[in-house]
C-alpha positions as CSV (number, residue, x, y, z in Angstrom):
1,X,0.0,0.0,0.0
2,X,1.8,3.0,-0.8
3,X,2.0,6.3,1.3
4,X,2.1,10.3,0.7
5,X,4.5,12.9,2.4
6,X,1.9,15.4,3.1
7,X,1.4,18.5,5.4
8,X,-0.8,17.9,8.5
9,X,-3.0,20.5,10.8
10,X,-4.5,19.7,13.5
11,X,-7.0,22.3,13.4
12,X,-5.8,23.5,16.8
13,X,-2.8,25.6,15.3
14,X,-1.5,26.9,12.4
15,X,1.5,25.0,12.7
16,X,2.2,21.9,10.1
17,X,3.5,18.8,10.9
18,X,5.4,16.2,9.0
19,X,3.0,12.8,8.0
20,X,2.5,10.4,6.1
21,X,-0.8,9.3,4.4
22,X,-2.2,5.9,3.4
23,X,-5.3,5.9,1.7
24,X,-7.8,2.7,2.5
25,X,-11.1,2.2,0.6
26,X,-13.5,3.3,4.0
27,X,-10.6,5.6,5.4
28,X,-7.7,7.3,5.2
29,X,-4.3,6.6,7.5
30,X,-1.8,9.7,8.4
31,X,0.7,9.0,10.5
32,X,2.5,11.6,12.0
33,X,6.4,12.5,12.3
34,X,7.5,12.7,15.4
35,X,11.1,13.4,15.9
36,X,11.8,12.0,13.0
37,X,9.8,8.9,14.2
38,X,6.1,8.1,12.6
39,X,4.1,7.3,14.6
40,X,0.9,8.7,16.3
41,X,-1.6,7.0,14.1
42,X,-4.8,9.5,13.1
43,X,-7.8,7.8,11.5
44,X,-10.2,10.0,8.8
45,X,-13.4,8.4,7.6
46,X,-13.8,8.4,4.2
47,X,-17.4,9.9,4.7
48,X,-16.4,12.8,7.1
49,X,-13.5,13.9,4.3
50,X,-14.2,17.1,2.2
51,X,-11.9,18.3,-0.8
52,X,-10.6,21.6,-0.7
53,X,-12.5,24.5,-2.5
54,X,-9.1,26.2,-2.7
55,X,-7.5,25.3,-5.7
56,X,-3.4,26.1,-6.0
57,X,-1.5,24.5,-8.9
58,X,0.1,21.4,-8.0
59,X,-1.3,20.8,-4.3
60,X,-4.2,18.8,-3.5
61,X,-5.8,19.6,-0.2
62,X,-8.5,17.6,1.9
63,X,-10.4,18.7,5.4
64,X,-11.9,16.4,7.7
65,X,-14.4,16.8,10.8
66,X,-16.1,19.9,12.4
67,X,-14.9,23.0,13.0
68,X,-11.8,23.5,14.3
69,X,-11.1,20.9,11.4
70,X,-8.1,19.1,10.5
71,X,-6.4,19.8,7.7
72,X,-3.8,18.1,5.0
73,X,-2.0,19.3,1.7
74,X,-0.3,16.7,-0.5
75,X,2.1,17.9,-3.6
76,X,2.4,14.4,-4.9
77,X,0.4,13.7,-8.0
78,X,-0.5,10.3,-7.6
79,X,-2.6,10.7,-5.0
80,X,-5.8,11.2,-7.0
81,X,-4.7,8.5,-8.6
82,X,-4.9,6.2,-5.4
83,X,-8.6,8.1,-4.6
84,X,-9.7,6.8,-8.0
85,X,-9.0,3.4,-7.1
86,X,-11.8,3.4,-5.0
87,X,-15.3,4.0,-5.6
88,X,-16.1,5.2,-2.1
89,X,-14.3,8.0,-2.5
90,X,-15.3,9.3,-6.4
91,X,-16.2,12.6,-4.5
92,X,-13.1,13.9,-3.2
93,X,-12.3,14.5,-6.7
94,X,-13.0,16.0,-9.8
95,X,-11.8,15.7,-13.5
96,X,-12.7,19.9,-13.9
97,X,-10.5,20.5,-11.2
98,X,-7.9,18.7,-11.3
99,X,-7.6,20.0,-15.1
100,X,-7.5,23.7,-13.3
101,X,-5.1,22.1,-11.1
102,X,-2.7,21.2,-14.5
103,X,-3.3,24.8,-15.7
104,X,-0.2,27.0,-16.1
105,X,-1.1,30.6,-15.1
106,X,-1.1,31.6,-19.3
107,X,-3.6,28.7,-19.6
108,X,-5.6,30.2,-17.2
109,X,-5.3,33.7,-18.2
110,X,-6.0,32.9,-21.5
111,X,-9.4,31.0,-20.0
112,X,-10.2,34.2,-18.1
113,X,-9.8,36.1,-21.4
114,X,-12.1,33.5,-23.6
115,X,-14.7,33.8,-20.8
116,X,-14.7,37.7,-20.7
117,X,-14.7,37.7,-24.4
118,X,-17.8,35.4,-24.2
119,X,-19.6,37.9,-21.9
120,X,-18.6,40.7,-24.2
121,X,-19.9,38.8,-26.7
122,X,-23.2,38.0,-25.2
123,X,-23.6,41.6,-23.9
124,X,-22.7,43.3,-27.4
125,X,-24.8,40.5,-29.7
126,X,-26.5,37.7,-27.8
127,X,-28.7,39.5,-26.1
128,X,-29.7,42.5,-27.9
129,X,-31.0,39.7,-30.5
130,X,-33.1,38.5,-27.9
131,X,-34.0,41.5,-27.0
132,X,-35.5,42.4,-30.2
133,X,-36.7,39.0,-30.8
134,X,-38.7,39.8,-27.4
135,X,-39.9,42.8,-28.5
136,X,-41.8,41.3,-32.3
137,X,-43.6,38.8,-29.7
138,X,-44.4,41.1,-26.9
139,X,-48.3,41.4,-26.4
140,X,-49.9,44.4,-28.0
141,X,-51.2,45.0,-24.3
142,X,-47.6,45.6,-23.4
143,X,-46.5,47.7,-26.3
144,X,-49.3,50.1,-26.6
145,X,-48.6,50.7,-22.3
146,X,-44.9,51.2,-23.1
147,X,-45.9,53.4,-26.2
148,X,-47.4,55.6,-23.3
149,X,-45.1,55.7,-20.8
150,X,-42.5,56.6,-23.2
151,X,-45.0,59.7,-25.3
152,X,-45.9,61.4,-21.8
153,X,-42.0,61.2,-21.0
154,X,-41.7,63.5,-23.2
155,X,-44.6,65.1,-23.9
156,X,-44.3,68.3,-21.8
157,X,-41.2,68.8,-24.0
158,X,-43.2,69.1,-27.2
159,X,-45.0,72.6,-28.5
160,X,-48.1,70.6,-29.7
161,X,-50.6,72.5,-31.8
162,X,-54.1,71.2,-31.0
163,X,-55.8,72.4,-33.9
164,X,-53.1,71.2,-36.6
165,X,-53.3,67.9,-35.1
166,X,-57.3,67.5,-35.1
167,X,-57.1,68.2,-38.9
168,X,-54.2,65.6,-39.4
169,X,-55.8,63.1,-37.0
170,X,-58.7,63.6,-39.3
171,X,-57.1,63.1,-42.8
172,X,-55.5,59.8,-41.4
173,X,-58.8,58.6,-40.7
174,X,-59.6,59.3,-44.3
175,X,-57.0,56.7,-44.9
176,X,-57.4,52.9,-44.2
177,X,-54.0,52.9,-42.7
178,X,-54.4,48.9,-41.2
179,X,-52.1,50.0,-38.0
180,X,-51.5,47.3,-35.1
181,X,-53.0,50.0,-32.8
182,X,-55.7,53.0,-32.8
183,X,-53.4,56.1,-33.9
184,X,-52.7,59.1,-32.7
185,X,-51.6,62.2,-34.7
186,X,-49.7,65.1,-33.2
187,X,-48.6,68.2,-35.2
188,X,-45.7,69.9,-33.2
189,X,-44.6,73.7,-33.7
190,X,-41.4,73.1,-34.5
191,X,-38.5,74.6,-37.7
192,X,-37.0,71.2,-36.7
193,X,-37.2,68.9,-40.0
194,X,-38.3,66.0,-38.5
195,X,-41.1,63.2,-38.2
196,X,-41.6,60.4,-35.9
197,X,-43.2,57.4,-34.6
198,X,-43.5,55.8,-30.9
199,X,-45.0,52.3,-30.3
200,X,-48.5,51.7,-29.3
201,X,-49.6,54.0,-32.5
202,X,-48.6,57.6,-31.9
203,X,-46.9,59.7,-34.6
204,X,-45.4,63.3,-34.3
205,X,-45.0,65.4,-37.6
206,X,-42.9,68.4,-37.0
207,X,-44.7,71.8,-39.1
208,X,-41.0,72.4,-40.4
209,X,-41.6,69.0,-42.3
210,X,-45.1,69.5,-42.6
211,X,-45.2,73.1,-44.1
212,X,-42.8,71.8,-46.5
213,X,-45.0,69.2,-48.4
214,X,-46.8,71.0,-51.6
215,X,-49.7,67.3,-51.6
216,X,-51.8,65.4,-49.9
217,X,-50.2,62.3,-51.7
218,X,-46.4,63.3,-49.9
219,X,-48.2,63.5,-46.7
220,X,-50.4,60.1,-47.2
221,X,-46.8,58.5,-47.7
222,X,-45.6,60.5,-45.2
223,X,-48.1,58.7,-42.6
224,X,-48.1,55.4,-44.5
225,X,-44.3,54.9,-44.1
226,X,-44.5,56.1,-40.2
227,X,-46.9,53.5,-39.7
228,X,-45.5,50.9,-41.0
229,X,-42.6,51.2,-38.8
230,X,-45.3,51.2,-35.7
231,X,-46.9,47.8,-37.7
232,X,-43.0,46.1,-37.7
233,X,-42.5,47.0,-33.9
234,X,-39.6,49.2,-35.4
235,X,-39.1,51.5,-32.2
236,X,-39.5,48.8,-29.7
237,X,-37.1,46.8,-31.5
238,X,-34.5,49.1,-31.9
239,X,-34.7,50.6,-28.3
240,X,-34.5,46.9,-27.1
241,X,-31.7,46.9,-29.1
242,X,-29.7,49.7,-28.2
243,X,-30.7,49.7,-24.4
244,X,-30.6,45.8,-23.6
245,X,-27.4,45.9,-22.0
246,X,-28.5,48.6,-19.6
247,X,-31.9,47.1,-19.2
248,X,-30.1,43.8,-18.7
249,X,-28.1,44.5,-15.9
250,X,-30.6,46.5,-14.1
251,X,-33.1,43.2,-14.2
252,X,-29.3,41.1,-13.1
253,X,-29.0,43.4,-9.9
254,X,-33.0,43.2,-9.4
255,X,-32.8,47.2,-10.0
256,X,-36.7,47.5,-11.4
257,X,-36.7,51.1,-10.8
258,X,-33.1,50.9,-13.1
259,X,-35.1,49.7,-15.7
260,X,-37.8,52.9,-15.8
261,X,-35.2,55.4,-15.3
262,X,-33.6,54.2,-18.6
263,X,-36.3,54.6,-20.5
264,X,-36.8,57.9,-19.1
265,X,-33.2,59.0,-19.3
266,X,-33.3,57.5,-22.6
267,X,-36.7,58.8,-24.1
268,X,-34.9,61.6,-26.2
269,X,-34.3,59.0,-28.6
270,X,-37.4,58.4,-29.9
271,X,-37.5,61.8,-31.3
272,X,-34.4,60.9,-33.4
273,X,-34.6,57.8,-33.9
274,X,-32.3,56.4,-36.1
275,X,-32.8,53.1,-38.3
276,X,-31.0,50.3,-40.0
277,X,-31.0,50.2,-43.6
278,X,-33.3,46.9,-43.9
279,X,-35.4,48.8,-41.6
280,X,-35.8,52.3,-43.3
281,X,-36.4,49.6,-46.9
282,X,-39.2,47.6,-44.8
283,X,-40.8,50.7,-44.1
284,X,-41.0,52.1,-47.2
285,X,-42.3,49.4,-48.8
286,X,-45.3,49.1,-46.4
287,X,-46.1,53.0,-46.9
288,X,-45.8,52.3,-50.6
289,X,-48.2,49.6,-50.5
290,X,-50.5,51.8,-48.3
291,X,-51.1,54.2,-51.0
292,X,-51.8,51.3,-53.4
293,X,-54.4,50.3,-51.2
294,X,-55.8,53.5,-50.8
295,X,-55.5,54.3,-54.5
296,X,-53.1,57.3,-53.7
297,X,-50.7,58.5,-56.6
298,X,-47.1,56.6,-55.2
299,X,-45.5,59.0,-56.5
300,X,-45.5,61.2,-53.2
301,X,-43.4,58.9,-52.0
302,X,-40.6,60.0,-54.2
303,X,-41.6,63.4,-53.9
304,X,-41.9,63.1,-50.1
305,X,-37.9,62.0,-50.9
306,X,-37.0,64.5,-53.0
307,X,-38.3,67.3,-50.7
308,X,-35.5,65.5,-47.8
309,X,-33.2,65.5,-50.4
310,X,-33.3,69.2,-51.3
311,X,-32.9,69.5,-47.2
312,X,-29.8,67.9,-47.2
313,X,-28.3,71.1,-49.7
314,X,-28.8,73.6,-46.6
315,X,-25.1,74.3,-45.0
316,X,-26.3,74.1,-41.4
317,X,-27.8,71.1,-40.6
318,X,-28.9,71.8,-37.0
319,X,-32.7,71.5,-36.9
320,X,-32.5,68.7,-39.5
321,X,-33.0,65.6,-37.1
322,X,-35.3,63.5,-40.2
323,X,-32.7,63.9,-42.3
324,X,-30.0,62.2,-40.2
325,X,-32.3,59.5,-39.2
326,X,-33.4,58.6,-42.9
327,X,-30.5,58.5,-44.4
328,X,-29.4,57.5,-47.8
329,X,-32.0,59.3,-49.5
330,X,-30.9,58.7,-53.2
331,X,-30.6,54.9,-52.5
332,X,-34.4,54.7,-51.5
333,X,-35.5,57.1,-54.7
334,X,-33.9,54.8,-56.9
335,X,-35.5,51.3,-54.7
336,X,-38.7,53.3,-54.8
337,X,-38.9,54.2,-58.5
338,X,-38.3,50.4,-59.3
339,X,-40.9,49.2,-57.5
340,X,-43.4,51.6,-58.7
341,X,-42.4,51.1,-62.7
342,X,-43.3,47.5,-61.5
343,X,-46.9,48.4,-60.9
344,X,-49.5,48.9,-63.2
345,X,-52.3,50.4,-60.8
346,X,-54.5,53.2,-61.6
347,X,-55.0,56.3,-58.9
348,X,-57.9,59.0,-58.5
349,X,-57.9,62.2,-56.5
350,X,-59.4,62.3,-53.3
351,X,-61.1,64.9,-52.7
352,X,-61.3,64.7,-49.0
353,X,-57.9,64.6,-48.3
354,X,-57.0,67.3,-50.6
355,X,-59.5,69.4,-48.7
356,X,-57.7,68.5,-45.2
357,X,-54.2,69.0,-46.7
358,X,-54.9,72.8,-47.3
359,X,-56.9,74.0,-44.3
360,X,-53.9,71.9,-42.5
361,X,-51.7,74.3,-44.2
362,X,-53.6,77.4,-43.5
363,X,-53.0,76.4,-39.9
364,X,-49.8,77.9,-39.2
C-alpha cells in the first residue's frame, strides 16, 4: 500500500506537521512524524473527508471533521490516482479540477480572457437579438402601455398644436391605414425637419416638415411609411436593441426602478430615432403599398424623398433631425422608383384629403 509525504494541521494551530498518508477504501491513515519517528496513528473516515475548494496548482488539499477541522495538503500527483481506485471516494475528486489544477497561469489567463470575451460577446450580440426577438412577440397590451409611458415622458417637452393635429388626426382617418393600434396624430410647432413614430400607434410630424409638403399624396406617404414602422415594432425593437445591455443589468441586480429610469433618461431617442437600412427599406415598402391600397398616386413617396433630399443642400444642418435618421436618400429614390415602374395600378384624386391637406396648411 503505498504512502504520501503530506502537510498535516490539526485544526488547533497553524503549525504543520510532517505525515504520512495511506489511503484505505473506507478511510484514510496519516501517521504523524514525530522526531523523525512516525508514529501517532490518526484515522479519517472516508465519509467525514471534504476536498478543498481552494485550488493552487500542483497541491491537493482535503479537510476532515467539524470546526476546528483538520487539515492536510499533499504535492504528490499520484494521490488522485490512489482516490480513484476506490469507488467510495469518487467525490473527493473532480476531473474539472484537477484539469484547473494542471493549468499553467497563461492557460488560465487565456481561459479568463475566452470567458470575458464570451460575456462581451453576449452583452454586445446575444442579447440584444433577444431583446428584439422579445420585442416582435411582446403582447400588443404591453406595447401600446410602453408606447405611453414613453410619449408622456416627453410630452411636456413638445409645443403641440391642438388644432393642426385635429385636422391631421382627421385626414388619417380618411386613410385605411391597417395600423396594429388606434393612432394618434400630433402636429408639433417646431423649424426642426423632422417626423416620428412611438409604439403603441402615436406619430409626431414636425410643421417644419409638414409646411414643406406642396400634396396630400407626400403626406399620405408620409403617414403610410411612419406606420408601417409602428406595424413592424420598429421603435420597440430598436430601443430593445440599443438599451438591452443597460436594461439587462438593471433586471441582473433586481434594480426595477433601473429599468424605468432608462427609458426615461433614454426617451430623447425616440425623437431621433435612427434606423437600420433593412429597416428604413421595410418601411417604405409598407407605406408604398399603403397608397396602393388606398388608391393614392405613389409618387408622393418619391416626392416626399426628394423634398428631404433638397434639405440635405442647406449648410447648417442643426434642426434637420429626419434627415439624419433617414438617411441615404438617393438609394431609396432609386429602390422606390423600381418598385413603382413594376406596378400597373390606376390612382384617382381624393377629394377629401386634398381638402384636409390645405386648411392643415392654413393652420400655421
Amino acid at each position: 500500500m503505498r504512502s504520501f509525504n503530506i502537510k498535516y494541521f490539526d485544526g488547533k494551530s497553524s503549525k504543520p506537521t510532517d505525515a504520512k498518508l495511506t489511503v484505505y477504501p473506507s478511510y484514510w491513515k496519516i501517521i504523524i512524524d514525530e522526531n523523525n519517528s512516525f508514529t501517532n496513528d490518526i484515522r479519517w473516515d472516508v465519509p467525514n473527508i471534504k476536498p478543498s475548494k481552494v485550488y493552487t496548482k500542483n497541491l491537493k488539499s482535503f479537510s476532515y471533521g467539524q470546526y476546528p477541522f483538520q487539515y492536510i495538503e499533499c504535492k504528490d500527483a499520484l494521490l488522485i490516482s490512489e482516490i480513484e481506485k476506490h469507488a467510495q471516494q469518487k467525490r473527493l475528486y473532480n476531473k474539472v479540477d484537477l484539469a484547473l489544477h494542471k493549468f499553467t497561469l497563461k492557460s488560465i489567463a487565456t481561459l479568463a480572457l475566452l470567458i470575458v470575451g464570451i460575456s462581451v460577446g453576449m452583452y454586445f450580440y446575444v442579447i440584444p437579438n433577444v431583446a428584439e426577438k422579445f420585442a416582435q412577440t411582446l403582447h400588443t397590451n404591453y406595447v401600446g402601455e410602453f408606447g405611453n409611458f414613453v410619449f408622456n415622458a416627453i410630452k411636456s417637452e413638445l409645443d403641440i398644436n391642438e388644432e393642426r393635429s385635429e385636422i391631421l388626426q382627421e385626414f388619417a382617418g380618411h386613410l385605411e391605414l391597417n395600423a396594429e393600434f388606434p393612432l394618434e396624430l400630433y402636429v408639433v410647432d417646431s423649424k426642426d425637419v423632422n417626423a416620428f413614430a412611438m409604439s403603441g400607434g402615436k406619430i409626431v410630424v414636425y410643421s417644419g416638415l409638414l409646411d414643406k409638403l406642396t400634396n396630400e399624396n407626400q403626406l399620405a406617404a408620409l403617414l403610410g411609411h411612419e406606420v408601417s414602422h409602428i406595424n413592424n415594432r420598429h421603435v420597440l425593437r430598436n430601443v430593445s436593441r440599443d438599451l438591452s445591455g443597460y436594461i439587462f443589468l438593471s433586471v441582473i441586480f433586481g434594480d426595477i426602478n433601473g429599468v424605468t429610469s432608462v427609458f426615461v433618461e433614454n426617451a430623447h431617442l425616440f425623437k431621433s430615432m435612427s434606423y437600420s437600412r433593412d429597416l428604413e427599406q421595410e418601411a417604405d415598402e409598407g407605406g408604398l403599398e399603403l397608397l396602393y391600397e388606398n388608391n393614392i398616386n405613389p409618387e408622393g413617396m418619391l416626392e416626399l424623398f426628394q423634398i428631404l433630399k433638397e434639405e440635405t443642400k442647406i449648410e447648417d444642418f442643426g434642426g434637420i433631425e429626419y434627415i439624419s435618421s433617414h438617411p441615404l436618400v438617393d438609394e431609396r429614390i432609386k429602390y422606390t422608383k423600381e418598385q413603382i415602374e413594376a406596378q400597373t395600378s390606376t390612382f384617382v384624386d381624393n377629394k377629401e384629403l386634398k381638402n384636409l391637406f390645405i386648411k392643415l396648411l392654413n393652420r400655421n
